[in-house]
N, C-alpha and C positions, 0 to 999 in steps of 0.2 A: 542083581549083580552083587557080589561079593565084596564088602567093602574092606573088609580086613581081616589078618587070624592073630590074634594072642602069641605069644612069644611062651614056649613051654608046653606046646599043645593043647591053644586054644580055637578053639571052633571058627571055623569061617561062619560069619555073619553076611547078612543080606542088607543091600540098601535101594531103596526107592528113588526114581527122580520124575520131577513135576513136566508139567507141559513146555518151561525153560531150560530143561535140561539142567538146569542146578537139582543137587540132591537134597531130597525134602525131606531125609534126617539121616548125619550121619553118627557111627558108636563111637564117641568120642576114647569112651573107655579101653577100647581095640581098635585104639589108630596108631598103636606103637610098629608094627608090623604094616606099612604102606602100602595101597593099593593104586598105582601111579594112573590106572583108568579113572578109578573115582578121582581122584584128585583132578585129573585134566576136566573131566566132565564137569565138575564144583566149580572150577575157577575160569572156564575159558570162555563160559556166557557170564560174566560178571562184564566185560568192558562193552558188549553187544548192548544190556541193560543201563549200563552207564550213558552210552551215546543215546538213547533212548529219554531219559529221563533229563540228558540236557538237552536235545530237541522239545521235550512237554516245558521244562521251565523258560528256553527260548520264549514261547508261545506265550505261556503266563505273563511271561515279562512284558512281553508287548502290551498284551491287556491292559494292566496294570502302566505301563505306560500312556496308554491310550486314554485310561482313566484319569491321569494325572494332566494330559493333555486340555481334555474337557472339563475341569476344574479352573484351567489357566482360560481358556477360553472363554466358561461363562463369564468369570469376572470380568475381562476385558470388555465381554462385548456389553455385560452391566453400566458400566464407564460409558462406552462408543455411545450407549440409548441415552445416559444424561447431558453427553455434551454435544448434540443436536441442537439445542435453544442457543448456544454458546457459538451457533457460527456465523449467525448474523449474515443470512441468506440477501443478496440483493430481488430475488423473487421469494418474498416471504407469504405471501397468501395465503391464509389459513392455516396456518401454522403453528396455533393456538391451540387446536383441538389434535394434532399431531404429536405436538411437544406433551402435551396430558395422556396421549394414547402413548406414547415411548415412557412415559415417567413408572407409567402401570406395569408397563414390561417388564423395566429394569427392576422394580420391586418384584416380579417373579423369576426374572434371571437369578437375583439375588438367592432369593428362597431357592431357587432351583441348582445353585450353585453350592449352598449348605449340602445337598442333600449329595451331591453328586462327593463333596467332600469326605463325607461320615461316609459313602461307598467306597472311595479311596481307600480311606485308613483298614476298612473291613478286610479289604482285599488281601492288604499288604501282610497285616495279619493271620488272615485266614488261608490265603492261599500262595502266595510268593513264599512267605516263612517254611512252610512245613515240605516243599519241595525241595528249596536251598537249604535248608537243615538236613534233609535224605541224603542228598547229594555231597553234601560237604562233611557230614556225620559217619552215617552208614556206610557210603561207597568207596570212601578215602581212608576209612576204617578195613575193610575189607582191603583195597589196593595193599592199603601199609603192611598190613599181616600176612598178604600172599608174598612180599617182597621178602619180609626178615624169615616167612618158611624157606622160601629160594636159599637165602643164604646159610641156615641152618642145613637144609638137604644137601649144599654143596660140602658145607664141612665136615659132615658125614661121608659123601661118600671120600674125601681126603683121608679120611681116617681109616675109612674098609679097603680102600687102598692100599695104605702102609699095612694094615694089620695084613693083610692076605700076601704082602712081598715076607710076611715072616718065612725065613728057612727051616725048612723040613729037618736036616742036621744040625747039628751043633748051636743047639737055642742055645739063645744069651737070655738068662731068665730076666734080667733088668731091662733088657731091653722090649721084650717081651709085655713085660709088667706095665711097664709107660704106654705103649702103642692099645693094649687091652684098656687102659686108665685112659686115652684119648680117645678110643670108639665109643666108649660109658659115657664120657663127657658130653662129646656130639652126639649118639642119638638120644642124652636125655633133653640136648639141647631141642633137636628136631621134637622131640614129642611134644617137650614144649611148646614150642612155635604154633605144631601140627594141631594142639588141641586147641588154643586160642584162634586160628583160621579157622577150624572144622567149627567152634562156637559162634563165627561170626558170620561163617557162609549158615547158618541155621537160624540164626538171630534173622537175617538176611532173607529167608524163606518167608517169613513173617510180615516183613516192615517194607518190602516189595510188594506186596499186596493192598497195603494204605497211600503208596508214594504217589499216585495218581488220583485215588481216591478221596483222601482227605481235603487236596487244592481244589479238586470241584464241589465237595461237599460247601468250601468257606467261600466259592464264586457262589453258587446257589441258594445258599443263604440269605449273603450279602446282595444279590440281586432282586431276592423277595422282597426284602427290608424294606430294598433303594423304592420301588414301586406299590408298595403297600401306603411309606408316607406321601409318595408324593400323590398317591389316591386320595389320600387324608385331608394334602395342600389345597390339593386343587379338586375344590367342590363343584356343587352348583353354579358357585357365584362366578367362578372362570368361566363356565359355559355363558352364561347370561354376558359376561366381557366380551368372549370370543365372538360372540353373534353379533353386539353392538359394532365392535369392531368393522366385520364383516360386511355392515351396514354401509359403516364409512367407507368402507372400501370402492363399496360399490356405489354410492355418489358421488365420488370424488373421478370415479369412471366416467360418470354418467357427462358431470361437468368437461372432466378432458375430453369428451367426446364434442360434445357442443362448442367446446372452446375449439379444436380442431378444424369445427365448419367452416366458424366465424371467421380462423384466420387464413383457411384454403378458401373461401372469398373475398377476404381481403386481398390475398397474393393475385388473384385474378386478375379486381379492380387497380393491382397496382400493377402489373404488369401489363395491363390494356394500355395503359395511358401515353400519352404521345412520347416519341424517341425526344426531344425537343429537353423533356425530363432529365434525364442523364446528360444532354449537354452543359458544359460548368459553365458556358458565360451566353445563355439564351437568350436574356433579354436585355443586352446589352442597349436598346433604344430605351426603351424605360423602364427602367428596375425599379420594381417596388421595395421601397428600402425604409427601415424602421428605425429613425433615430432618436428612439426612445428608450433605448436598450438599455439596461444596468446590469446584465450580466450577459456573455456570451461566451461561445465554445465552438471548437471545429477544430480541424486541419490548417497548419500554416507551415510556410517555409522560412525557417530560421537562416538567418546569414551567418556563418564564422566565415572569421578569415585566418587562413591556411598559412600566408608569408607577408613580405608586405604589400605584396598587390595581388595577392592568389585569394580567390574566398569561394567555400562552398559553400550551398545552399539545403539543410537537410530539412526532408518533410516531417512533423513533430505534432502534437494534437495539443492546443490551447484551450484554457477554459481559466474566466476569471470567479475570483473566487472572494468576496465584502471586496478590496480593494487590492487586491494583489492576485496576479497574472501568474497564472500556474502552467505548467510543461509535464506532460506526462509519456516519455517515448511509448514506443510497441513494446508489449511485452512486461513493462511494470504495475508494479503492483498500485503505486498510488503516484500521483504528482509532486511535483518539485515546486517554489517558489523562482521565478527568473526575474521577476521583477514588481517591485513597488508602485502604485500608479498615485499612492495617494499628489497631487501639488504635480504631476508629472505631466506633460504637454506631447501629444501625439498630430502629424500632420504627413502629409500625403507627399512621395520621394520618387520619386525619377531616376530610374536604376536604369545602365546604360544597357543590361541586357533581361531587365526582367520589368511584367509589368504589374499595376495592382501592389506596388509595394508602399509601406507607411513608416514610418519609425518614432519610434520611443524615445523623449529627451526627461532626463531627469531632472526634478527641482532645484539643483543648482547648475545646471545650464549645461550639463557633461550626454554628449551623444549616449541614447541606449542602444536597443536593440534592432534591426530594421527586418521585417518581416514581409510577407508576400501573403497576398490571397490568392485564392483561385479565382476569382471573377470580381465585377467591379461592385456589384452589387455586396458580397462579402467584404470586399475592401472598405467599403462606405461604412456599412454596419460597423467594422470593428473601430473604422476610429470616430462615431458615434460613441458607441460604445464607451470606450477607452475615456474619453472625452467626460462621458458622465461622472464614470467612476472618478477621475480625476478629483471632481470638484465633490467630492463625497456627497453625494446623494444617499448613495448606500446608507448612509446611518440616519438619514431621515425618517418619520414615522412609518411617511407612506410614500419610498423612493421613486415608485412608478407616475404618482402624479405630479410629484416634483418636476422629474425627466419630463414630461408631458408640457407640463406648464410651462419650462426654459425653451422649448423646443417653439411651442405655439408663439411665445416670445418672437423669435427670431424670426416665425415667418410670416408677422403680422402686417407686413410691406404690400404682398398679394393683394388684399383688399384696402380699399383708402380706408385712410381715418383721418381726421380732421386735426389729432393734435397728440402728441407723443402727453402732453399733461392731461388732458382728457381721458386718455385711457387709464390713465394710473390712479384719475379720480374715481372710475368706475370700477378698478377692477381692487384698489385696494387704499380704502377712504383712509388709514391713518399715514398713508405718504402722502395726501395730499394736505391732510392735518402737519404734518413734518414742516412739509413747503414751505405752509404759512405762517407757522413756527417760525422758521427760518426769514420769512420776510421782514416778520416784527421785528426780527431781533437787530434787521437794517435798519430798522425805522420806516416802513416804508408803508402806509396807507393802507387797511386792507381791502378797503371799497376804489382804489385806485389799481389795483392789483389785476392784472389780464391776461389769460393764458393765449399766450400765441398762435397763431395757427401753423400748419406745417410747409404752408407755401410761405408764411414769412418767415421762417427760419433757415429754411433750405429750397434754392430755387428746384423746382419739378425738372425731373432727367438729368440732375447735377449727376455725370460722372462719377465712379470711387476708383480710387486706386490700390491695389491691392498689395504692392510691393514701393517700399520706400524709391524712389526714383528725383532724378535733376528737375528741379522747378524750371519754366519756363523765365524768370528773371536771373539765370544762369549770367548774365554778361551786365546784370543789373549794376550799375555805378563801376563802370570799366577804367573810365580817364578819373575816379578819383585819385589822389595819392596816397589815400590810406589802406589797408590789408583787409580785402572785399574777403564779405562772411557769406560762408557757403553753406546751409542747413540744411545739406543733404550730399553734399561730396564729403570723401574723406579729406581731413585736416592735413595741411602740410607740415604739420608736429604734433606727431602720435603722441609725447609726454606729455599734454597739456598743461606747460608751467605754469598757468594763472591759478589750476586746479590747487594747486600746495598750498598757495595763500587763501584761498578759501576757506571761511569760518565752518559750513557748511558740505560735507561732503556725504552722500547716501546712493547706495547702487542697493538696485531690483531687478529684476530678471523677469522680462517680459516681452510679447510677442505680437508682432505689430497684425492688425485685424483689418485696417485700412485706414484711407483719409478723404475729405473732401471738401470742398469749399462749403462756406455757410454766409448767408446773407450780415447775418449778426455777432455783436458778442456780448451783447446786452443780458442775458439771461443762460441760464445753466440749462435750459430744457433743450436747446439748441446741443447739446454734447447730447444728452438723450435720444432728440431726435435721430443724428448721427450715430449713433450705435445703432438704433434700432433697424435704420436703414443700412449699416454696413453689416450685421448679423444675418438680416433677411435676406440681402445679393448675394452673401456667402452661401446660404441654404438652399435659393433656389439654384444658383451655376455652380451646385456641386464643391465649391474653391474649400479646401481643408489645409492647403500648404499657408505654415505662417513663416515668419522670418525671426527666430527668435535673438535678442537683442539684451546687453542690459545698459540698464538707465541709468545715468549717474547723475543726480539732484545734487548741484551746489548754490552758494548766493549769488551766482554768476549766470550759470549754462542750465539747460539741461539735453544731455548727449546719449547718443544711441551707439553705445559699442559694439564691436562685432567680438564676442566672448572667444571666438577662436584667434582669431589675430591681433584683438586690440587695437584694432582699430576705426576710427570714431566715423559711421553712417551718417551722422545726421547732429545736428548742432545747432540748439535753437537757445536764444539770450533769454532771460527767467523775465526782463520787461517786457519781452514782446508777449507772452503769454497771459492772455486777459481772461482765460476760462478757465474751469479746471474743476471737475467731480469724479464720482465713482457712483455706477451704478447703486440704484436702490434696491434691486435684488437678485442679481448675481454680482457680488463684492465686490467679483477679479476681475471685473471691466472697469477702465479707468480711463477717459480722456482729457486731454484740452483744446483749448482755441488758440492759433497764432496768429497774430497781426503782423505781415511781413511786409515789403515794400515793393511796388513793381517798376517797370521799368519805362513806363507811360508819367509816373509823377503820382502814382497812387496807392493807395494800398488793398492789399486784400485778407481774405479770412480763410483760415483753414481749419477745420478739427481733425485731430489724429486720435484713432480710438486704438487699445492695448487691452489685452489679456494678462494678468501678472501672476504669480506666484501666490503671491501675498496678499492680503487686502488691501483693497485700489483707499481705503480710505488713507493707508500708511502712508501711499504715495501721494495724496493730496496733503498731508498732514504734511511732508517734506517740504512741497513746492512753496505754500503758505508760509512756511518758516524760511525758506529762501527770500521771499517776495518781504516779508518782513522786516528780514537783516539787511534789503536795499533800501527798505526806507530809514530804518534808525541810520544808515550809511551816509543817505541821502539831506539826514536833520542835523550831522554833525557836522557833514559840509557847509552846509549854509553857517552856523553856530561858528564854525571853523574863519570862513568870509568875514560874519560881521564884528 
């Protein structure tokens, strides 16, 4: 095809075009003279090649995206394989040789994460670069120079225009003169244009040819590289890894497999077994119940209250935890603290519509929480339980035989024994080293010294009472005319005025266990015995409900108030009480003996045994110093007389 003729009669030339239809060289030198075919043929596969070469760099991009991706990836998952040890599996078994097989990993993710890097950068280099450079170079190059030719060929033909409206008559030479000076202008502008386009669509023939080829050249490279080192990385010694691995794989198989057996025969054996199982309250005749507990957990139903008489009941999962009672709803992640047990008193509550309920009283006498079991058996246990915790077992050496040994304590009524000081001699020789300590120090013989037996201290089948209740001398000294004392009604003046003049005044917070008559009050073994027989009747009829009370020790009384109302249970004169200890090894047991008067002309004996807060010896420490202030009371009277 004819690409152009010389101006002056220059020869038509010939021009070639390639397989793109762009032409593969044009005469730059004889482009003055336009050949509007070559020129459409040169520039109108330029924008077909362009859409082209941005579809190939789309593609590269992604690569290269893709590459950048798996860089971000290894290192991440490098991370994920180190903080495996860091999650503190609750089924962690063998996990040791896992945590060491991940740690190997992440050192070849690592390695392997380098390498995938330095292929990155290769890329972006080798092969993004040299395409986006074509593209934004070469092809925006050529766009730009087809545009300023457009606009050159238009001012041209403005100009062949005016010149050819020259009139054939009466030229105007000036005018003439300009319009020939404006054709000159424009087409030296076009030739211009025309040979820096025609330079570039040629340039263009050339650098088409590497625009694809170069980016696979620096992919192909940089893919050798990537896989040469990492043939390098990973030698022998990976192999010899990968098989050890493998190894483990496959007894860790072998193990889930046998573990599998084990526990699709255990589901059998648990699923055989009697419907009776899943009932919550089976064995309501005799539950076997463990109140040795010092720690327990389960399902309970918590009480709020909703208004002032509205309360619901939500089901909540408990577990205690050293001394404190933990709540963990559905759903969370760990437990809550609800309550303190330490000094805290739990006993068995009578709800009007629910049953198996117990409640929680705090160490200073304030209602807790009242809670529900599902059977009686769980009820028992928890306030067992609760019970140990209380008296802190828990921080004992060895809490479980503690629990054991206070429990064995209480139910040692079951079988006779001959003498509450007998067993203390046998079971723990420096209390009865104490004893007789304690004898000398009366002055009292130690070859005259005799331990009692248990029928003289308390007659066989004496009754206990298990709630504070009216003596039968209720109407005792009725026609006196003085203000009959009632030690166990409420007082007909709750402020007890004699209480203010009292030298002596001390409140306890304690919980009555029971009472009952005793033959004697000659000896302290006698409150002993009385405990050990009012703990044991508790143990075996189940009884957990106490009445809790506090004490108020002055030189005068000592009274049982009712902490909610304030008013006075129980009212006993500090003379009539001729007994008075605290256990020798649970503290918080604390009794006395009272000599009351009956209504026959006689008197009788009672011991009232307590659980207290405090240690029972505080409370004896009190009464003694009451009993004391009535005698120095008693020596300034007479001194006063004589």
């Amino acid at each position: 095809m004819v690409c152009g003729g010389g101006v002056g009669g220059m020869g038509e030339q010939a021009a070639t075009f390639d397989c793109f239809g762009l032409v593969s060289h044009i005469i730059s030198e004889q482009s003055i003279i336009l050949q509007p075919r070559s020129i459409f043929k040169g520039s109108s596969e330029v924008p077909f090649f362009s859409d082209y070469v941005c579809t190939g760099q789309i593609s590269l991009a992604s690569l290269f995206s893709l590459q950048n991706e798996m860089c971000l990836a290894t290192q991440q998952l490098s991370k994920q394989l180190l903080a495996y040890e860091k999650q503190n599996f609750a089924l962690g078994k063998g996990d040791e040789e896992v945590i060491s097989t991940l740690h190997y990993f992440s050192k070849v993710v690592d390695e392997l994460n380098v390498l995938h890097t330095e292929l990155a950068k290769q890329l972006a280099d080798t092969m993004v670069l040299p395409i986006i450079q074509f593209r934004e170079k070469d092809l925006t190059e050529v766009s730009t120079l087809k545009d300023l030719f457009g606009l050159a060929s238009n001012e041209h033909d403005l100009s062949m225009a005016k010149y050819s409206r020259l009139p054939k008559k009466k030229e105007n030479e000036k005018v003439k003169t300009e319009v020939v000076k404006e054709v000159a202008a424009a087409r030296r502008k076009q030739h211009l244009s025309s040979l820096q386009y025609y330079c570039a669509l040629n340039a263009l023939q050339y650098r088409k040819r590497m625009a694809m080829v170069e980016p696979m050249m620096g992919f192909a490279h940089g893919q050798i590289n990537f896989f040469k080192k990492g043939a390098e990385m990973f030698s022998q010694s990976m192999d010899s890894f990968l098989s050890s691995v493998a190894d483990m794989v496959q007894s860790i198989q072998v193990e889930l497999e046998g573990e599998a057996e084990k526990m699709r025969v255990s589901q059998q054996e648990l699923l055989s077994a009697e419907e009776s199982v899943y009932t919550p309250d089976c064995d309501v005749a005799a539950p076997q119940i463990n109140r040795n507990l010092i720690q327990k957990a389960g399902y309970l139903n918590l009480r709020n209250k909703t208004g002032l008489v509205s309360t619901t009941w939500e089901r909540l999962y408990f577990f205690t935890q050293g001394g404190n009672l933990m709540c963990q709803p559905r759903g969370a992640v760990a437990g809550g603290l609800i309550q303190d047990l330490d000094n805290c008193s739990v006993m068995a509550l009578d709800c009007e519509d629910r049953r198996y309920c117990f409640q929680i009283t705090t160490p200073t006498g304030k209602s807790g929480i009242i809670l529900q079991a599902e059977s009686r058996k769980e009820n028992e246990e928890w306030i067992c339980a609760i019970n140990n915790i209380s008296r802190q077992i828990y921080l004992t050496d060895n809490p479980e035989a503690v629990a054991i040994k206070l429990n064995q304590t209480a139910l040692q009524a079951v079988t006779p024994i001959t003498s509450f000081g007998k067993k203390q001699e046998s079971s723990c020789p420096s209390q009865s080293l104490k004893n007789s300590e304690m004898e000398n120090d009366k002055i009292v013989p130690t070859a005259t010294v005799s331990i009692p037996e248990a029928e003289e201290l308390i007659a066989p089948g004496t009754p206990i009472q298990f709630d504070i209740v009216l003596p039968a001398t209720e109407f005792l000294d009725q026609n006196r005319g003085s203000r009959r004392i009632n030690p166990f009604g409420e007082t007909e003046d709750d402020t007890f005025p004699e209480a203010e003049d009292s030298l002596l005044q001390q409140m306890f917070i304690v919980r009555f266990l029971g009472s009952m008559a005793v033959k004697t009050d000659n000896t302290t073994e006698v409150i002993y015995e009385a405990m050990r027989q009012v703990l044991a009747a508790r143990a075996i009829h189940n009884i957990f409900r106490m009445t809790e009370s506090h004490l108020m020790v002055t030189s005068q009384t000592l009274r049982l108030i009712d902490p909610q109302t304030q008013v006075s249970r129980a009212n006993f004169e500090l003379t009539s009480v001729t007994q008075f200890a605290a256990h020798q090894e649970n503290k918080r047991l604390v009794g006395f003996v009272v000599r009351m008067p009956e209504s026959t002309g006689g008197e009788s004996l009672s011991t009232y045994v307590f659980e207290s807060n405090s240690e029972g010896e505080k409370i004896c420490y009190a009464i003694n110093l009451g009993k004391e202030i009535i005698e120095v009371q008693k020596v300034r009277c007479t001194l006063v007389l004589v």
